[in-house]
N, C-alpha and C positions, 0 to 999 in steps of 0.2 A: 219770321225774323230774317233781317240783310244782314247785308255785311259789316252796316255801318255801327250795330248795336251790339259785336262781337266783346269791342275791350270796356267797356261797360259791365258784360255778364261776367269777363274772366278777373276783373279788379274785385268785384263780391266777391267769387267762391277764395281769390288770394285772403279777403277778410274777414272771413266763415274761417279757414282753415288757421288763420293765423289767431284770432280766438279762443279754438279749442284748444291748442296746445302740442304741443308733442307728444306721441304714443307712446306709451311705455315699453320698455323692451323686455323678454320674457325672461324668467329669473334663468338664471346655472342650472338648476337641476332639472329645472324643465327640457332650455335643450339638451342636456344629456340625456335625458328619457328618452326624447323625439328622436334624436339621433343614433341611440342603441336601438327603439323600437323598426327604424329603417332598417341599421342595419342587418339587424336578426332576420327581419323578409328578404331580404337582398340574398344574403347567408342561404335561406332556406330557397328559394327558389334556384338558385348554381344549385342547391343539391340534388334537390329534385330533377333539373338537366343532365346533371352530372349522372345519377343513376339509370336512368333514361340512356346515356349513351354507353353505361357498362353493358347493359340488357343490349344495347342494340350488338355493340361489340363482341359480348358471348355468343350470342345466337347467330351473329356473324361468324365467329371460329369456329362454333360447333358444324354451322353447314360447309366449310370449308373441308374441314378433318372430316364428314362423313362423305364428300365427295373425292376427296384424297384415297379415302379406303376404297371407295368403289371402284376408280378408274385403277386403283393401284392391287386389287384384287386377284388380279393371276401369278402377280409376282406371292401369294403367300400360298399357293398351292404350283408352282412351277416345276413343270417335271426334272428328274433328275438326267444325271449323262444317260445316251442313247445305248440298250445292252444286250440288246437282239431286237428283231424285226419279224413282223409276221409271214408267214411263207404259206401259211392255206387257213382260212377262214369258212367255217358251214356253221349255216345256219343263226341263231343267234348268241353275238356274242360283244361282250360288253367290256370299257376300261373305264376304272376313275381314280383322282391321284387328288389324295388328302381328302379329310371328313367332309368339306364343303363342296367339294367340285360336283356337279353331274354324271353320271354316268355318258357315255360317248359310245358311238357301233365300235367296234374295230373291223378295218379291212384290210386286203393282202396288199403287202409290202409298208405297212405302216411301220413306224417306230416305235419300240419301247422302251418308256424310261424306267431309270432308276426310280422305287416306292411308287409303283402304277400296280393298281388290284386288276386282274384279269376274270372276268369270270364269262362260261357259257351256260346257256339255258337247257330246258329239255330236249332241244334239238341242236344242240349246238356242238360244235366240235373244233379245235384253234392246236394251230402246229407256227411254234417259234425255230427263228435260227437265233442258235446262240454262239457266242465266240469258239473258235476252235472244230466247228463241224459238229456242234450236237445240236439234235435235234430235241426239242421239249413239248410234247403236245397233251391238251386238254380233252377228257373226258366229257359227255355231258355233265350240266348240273355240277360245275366244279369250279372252284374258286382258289385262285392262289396270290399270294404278294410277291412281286419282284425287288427282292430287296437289293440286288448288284448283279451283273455280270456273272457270277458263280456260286447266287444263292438264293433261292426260291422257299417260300412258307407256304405248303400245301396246309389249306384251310377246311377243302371241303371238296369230296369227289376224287378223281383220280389222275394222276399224268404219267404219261411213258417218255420217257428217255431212252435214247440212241445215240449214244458218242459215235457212233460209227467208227471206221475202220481207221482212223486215224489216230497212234501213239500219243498226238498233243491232247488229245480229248481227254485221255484218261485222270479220274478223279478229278475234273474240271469245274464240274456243278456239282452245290450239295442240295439238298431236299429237307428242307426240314419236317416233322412228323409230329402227330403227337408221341410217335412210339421213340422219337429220338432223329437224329441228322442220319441221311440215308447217303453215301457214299459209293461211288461205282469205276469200275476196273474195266474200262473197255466192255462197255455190255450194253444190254438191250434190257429194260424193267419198267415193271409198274408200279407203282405205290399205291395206293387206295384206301381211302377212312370209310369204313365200314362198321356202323354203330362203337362209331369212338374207338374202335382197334384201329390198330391200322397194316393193313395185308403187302406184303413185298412179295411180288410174284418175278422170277430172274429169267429170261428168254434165253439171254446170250450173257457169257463171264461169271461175274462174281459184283454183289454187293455188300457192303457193311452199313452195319445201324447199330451207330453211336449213341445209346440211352443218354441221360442225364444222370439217371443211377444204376446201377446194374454194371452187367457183362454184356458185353460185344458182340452182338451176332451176325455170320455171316451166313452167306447163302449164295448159290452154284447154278448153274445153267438146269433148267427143271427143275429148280424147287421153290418152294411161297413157304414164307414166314408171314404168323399171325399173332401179334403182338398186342395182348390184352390192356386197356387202362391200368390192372395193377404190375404189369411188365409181365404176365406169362406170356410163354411164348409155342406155338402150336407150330410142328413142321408138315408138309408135305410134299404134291407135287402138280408139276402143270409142265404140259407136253409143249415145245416149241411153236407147232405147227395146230394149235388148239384153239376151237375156233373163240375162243375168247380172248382172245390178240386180234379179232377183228377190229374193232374198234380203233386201234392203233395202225392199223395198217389204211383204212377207211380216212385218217387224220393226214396223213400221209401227205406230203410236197411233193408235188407233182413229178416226174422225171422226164428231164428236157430230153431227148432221144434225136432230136434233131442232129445231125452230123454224129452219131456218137456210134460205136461198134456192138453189136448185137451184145457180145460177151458182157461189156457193163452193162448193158439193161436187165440181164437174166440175171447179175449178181444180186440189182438190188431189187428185183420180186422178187429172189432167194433172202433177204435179207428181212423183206416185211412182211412175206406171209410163214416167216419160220422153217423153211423147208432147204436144205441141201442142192446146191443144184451141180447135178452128177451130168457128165459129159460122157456117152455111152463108148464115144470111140477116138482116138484122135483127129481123124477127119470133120469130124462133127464140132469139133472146140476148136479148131483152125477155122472151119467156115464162123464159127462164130466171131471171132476176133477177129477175119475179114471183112464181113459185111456192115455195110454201114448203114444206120437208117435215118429215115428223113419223116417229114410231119409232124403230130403232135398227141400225144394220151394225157392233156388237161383233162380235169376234171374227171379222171377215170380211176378205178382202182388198181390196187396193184396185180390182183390176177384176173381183172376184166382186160387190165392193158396188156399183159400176156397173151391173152385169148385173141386180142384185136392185132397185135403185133406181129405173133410169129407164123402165124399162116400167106405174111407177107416175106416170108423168107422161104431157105429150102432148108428151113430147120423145122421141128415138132417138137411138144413135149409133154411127159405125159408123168401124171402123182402115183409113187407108190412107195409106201414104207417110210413114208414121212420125209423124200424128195421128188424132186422134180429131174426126170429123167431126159433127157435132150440129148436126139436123135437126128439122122439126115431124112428128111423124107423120100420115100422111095418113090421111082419117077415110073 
C-alpha cells in the first residue's frame, strides 16, 4: 500500500465506526465499585510502605540507643571524688567500680575513688594514703569498699590502720565490720573477719566498736577483741612488738630517708615493728638528730632497712625487752 490509498482506507473505518454507534458508558455503580476497588489497593499498598518504614525507623532507634549505651558506658560506672591514693602495692592486687566494670591491677601512686572495691589475692598486699596522714593497708586475700574519704566496708580478710602521730588523724577513718563500726584514737590496729567474728587487735591508743545493737566496746594498747556473729565478745592480748604485726609492717610505704636525719628514721622502724626506741645516752640521740642520710630503702622492710642503714652511721642498735636500744658505736 502508497500513499495515495491512505484516505480511501481512513474514509471506511470513519464509516464502520459511524455505523456501530456510540459506546455505552458504564452505569454509576459500577464506577463506584472500580473506583473504591482502586482505591482500597492504593490504601493498602501506603500501608504496607508505611509499616515497612516504622520497622525500618524502630530498628533504626534501637541501634542508635544500643550504641548510645555503649559509647556512653563509663559514664554509668564513673568513679567517685579521688580519697587516697596507693603508696605500696605487692603482689597481686585488684580494683573495680560498680557491678559491670572489670576488675583493673592497681599500682603505686594510682588514685582512689569514691565506691571502688579494693581487693588483694594470696599474695598480695596494698597500703593506701588516706587524708590527714593515715595510713590503711590490705592484708592478703582481703576485700574492702571505699565508700568516702573516712569510711571503709571491710568485706573480707584484714586491714591495719595507722593515723600516725598526727592530732588531725584522730577518729578520721571508720571501719565498718560485721561486729559493728570500728573507731580509733590515735592508734595503730588490725581488724580482721575471722569465720564471720571479727578480731580487733590495738598496737598503739585506744579503739571503739560501735555494734548496731549492743554495748560499746573498747580496747587499749595490747589487747584483741573477738566479737562473735551473735555479739559475744572474747578479750585478750597481743604484745606490740609480736611477730604477727608482721604483715603490716611488710605493707609498709616505704620511708624516704633521703636528706632526712637519723632520729626520724629510727622513729618510724620504732613505729612499724612495735618496739620503743630507747636512746642509751644523750650523746647518742644528738648524733642521731645530727646525722643526715642519703640513698634509698625502697622496697625494703622496715627492720631489713634498719639492718642496711645504721651500720652506715656511728650509731648501732640492738632488741631487748621489747625495744630497740641505740647506742654510739665504739671506735
Amino acid at each position: 500500500m502508497n500513499d495515495s490509498d491512505k484516505p480511501d482506507e481512513e474514509s471506511g473505518v470513519a464509516r464502520v465506526l459511524k455505523a456501530a454507534g456510540g459506546r455505552a458508558a458504564p452505569a454509576d455503580d459500577m464506577k463506584a465499585a472500580v473506583r473504591a476497588a482502586v482505591h482500597a489497593e492504593w490504601r493498602a499498598s501506603v500501608a504496607k510502605r508505611g509499616h515497612k518504614r516504622v520497622w525500618l525507623a524502630l530498628a533504626a532507634s534501637i541501634a542508635v540507643a544500643a550504641a548510645a549505651v555503649w559509647l556512653s558506658r563509663p559514664y554509668f560506672t564513673a568513679p567517685g571524688e579521688v580519697v587516697a591514693d596507693v603508696s605500696r602495692a605487692i603482689g597481686d592486687v585488684e580494683s573495680s567500680t560498680g557491678s559491670w566494670s572489670r576488675h583493673s591491677v592497681v599500682l603505686e601512686d594510682s588514685p582512689v575513688h569514691a565506691g571502688e572495691t579494693l581487693m588483694t589475692g594470696a599474695q598480695g598486699l596494698l597500703a593506701l594514703r588516706l587524708p590527714d596522714g593515715v595510713s590503711l593497708r590490705l592484708d592478703h586475700d582481703t576485700r574492702i569498699e571505699v565508700v568516702d574519704a573516712g569510711h571503709v566496708d571491710l568485706l573480707s580478710g584484714a586491714v591495719y590502720v595507722d593515723a600516725g602521730t598526727t592530732p588531725s588523724a584522730s577518729r578520721s577513718l571508720r571501719v565498718s565490720t560485721p561486729a559493728g563500726v570500728v573507731w580509733h584514737v590515735g592508734t595503730q590496729y588490725e581488724a580482721r573477719i575471722v569465720n564471720g567474728a571479727t578480731r580487733i587487735r590495738v598496737r598503739e591508743g585506744r579503739v571503739d566498736v560501735m555494734p548496731e545493737q549492743g554495748t560499746a566496746q573498747s580496747a587499749h594498747v595490747g589487747e584483741q577483741l573477738l566479737v562473735s556473729t551473735s555479739g559475744n565478745v572474747e578479750r585478750g592480748s597481743i604484745a606490740p612488738s609480736d611477730p604477727q604485726w608482721q604483715w603490716a609492717a611488710k605493707a609498709a610505704p616505704s620511708f624516704e630517708i633521703d636528706g632526712r636525719p637519723v632520729h626520724e628514721f629510727l622513729i618510724w622502724v620504732g613505729r612499724e615493728v612495735g618496739r620503743e626506741i630507747v636512746f642509751l645516752t644523750p650523746e647518742c640521740k644528738a648524733e642521731a638528730e645530727r646525722a643526715v642520710l642519703s640513698g634509698s630503702v625502697d622496697g625494703l622492710a622496715p627492720a631489713e632497712a634498719l639492718a642496711a642503714v645504721l651500720p652506715t652511721t656511728s650509731l648501732r642498735s640492738e632488741q631487748r625487752d621489747g625495744k630497740i636500744e641505740i647506742s654510739l658505736q665504739s671506735r
